[in-house]
N, C-alpha and C positions, 0 to 999 in steps of 0.2 A: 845948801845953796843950789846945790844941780837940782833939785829936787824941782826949789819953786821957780828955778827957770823953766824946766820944763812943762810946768804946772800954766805958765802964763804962756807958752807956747802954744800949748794945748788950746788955750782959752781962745787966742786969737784964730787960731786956726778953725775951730768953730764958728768963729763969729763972720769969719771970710767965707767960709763956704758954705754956711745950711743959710737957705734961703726956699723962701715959698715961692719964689721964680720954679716953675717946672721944665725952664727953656733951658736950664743948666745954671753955670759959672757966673756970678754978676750980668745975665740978661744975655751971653753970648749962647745964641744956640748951636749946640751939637759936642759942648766941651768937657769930658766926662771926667771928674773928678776922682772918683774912685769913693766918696768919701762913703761910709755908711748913716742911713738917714737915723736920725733920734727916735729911739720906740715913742708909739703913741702915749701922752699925757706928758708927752715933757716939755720943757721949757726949750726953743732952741739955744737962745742966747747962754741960761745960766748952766742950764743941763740939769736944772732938777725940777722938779714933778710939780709942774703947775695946778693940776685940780686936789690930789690926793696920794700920798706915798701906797709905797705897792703894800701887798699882804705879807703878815712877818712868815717865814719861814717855819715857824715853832709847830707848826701842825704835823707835817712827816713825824718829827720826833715824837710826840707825844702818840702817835700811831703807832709806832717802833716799839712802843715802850710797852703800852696796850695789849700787842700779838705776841711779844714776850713775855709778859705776864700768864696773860692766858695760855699758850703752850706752856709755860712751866704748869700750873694749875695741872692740866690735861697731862703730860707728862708722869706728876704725882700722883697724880688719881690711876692711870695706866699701870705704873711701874711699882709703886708701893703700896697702895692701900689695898687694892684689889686681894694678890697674892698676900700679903698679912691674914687677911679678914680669912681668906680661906685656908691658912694653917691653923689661924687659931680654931675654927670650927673642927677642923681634922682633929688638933688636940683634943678640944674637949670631949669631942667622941668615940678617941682612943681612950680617953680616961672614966671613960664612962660603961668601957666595956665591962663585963661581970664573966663569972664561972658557967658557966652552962649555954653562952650566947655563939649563938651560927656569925659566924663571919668569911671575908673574903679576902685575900692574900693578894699581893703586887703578881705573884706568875697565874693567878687566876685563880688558884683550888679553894674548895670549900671547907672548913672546917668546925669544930665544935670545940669554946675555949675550956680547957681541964684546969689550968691552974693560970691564975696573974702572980707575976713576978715583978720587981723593980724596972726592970729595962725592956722584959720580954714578955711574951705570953706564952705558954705550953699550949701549942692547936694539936688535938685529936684527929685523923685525917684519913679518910676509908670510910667503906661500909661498915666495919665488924671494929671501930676504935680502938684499934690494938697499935696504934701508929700513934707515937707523942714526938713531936719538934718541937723545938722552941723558937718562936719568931718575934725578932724585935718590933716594940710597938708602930715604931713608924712605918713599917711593910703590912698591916694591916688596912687597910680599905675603907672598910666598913661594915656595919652588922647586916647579913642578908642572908638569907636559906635558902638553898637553892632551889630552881624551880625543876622540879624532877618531871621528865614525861610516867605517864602510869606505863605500866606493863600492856604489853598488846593482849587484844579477850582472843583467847584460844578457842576455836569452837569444838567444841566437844563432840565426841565422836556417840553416835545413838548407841545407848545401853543395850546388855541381850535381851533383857526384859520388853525393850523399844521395839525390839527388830522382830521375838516371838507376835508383841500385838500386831504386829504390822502383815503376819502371813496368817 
């Protein structure tokens, strides 16, 4: 009951004060009402939208929904697929390693595999492979030989036979 009194209060009070008089109050000028004017396309009298109702709101949402999709997408691709795809390549080419193959360890050293085992490998490790560790396969690297620099060329010193021709 208080509802649609106020409901029709409302109404009258619109109808008293919006007018296309720009002189103010019913024609009296200089009497300021306070009221706020009706947004453009409305109707004064009823208050609703004389040419065309506004745009529905469902646009944001479906925008929302959109950038959420897509960042999860980008998310998955980021956080999971990437890191999978590169263990599983590590595995298989931990399992692919053989007896006699140069490889390279997590602290860096180079070595030559002597034996495969279940969990580990036996790496050879030195110049003279008198050294066998066992290192589990996931601390392997990968297969590479090192790139050794050559020995520096000693320049040889002229023979006595050199130094005879030479007087």
């Amino acid at each position: 009951m208080f509802e649609g009194l106020m409901f029709r209060i409302t109404n009258l009070a619109m109808l008293l004060f919006a007018s296309d008089d720009p002189g103010g109050l019913m024609g009296r000028p200089g009497v300021d009402t306070g009221a706020v004017p009706p947004p453009p396309g409305t109707d004064p009298v009823t208050g609703g939208y004389a040419t065309q109702p506004p745009p529905e709101g469902g646009g944001m949402g479906t925008i929302m929904i959109v950038y959420v999709v897509v960042l999860l997408v980008a998310m998955y691709f980021l956080l999971f697929r990437g890191p999978r795809r590169r263990e599983k390549k590590m595995r298989e080419m931990q399992s692919s390693i053989r007896t006699g193959d140069n490889v390279v360890v997590t602290g860096g050293m180079f070595g030559r595999i002597a034996d495969v085992g279940e969990d580990c490998f036996i790496v050879e490790f030195g110049t003279n492979r008198g050294i066998r560790i066992p290192v589990l396969k996931s601390d392997v690297l990968g297969v590479r030989e090192p790139k050794m620099t050559p020995p520096p060329k000693v320049i040889d010193a002229p023979k006595d036979s050199e130094k005879s021709e030479g007087k």
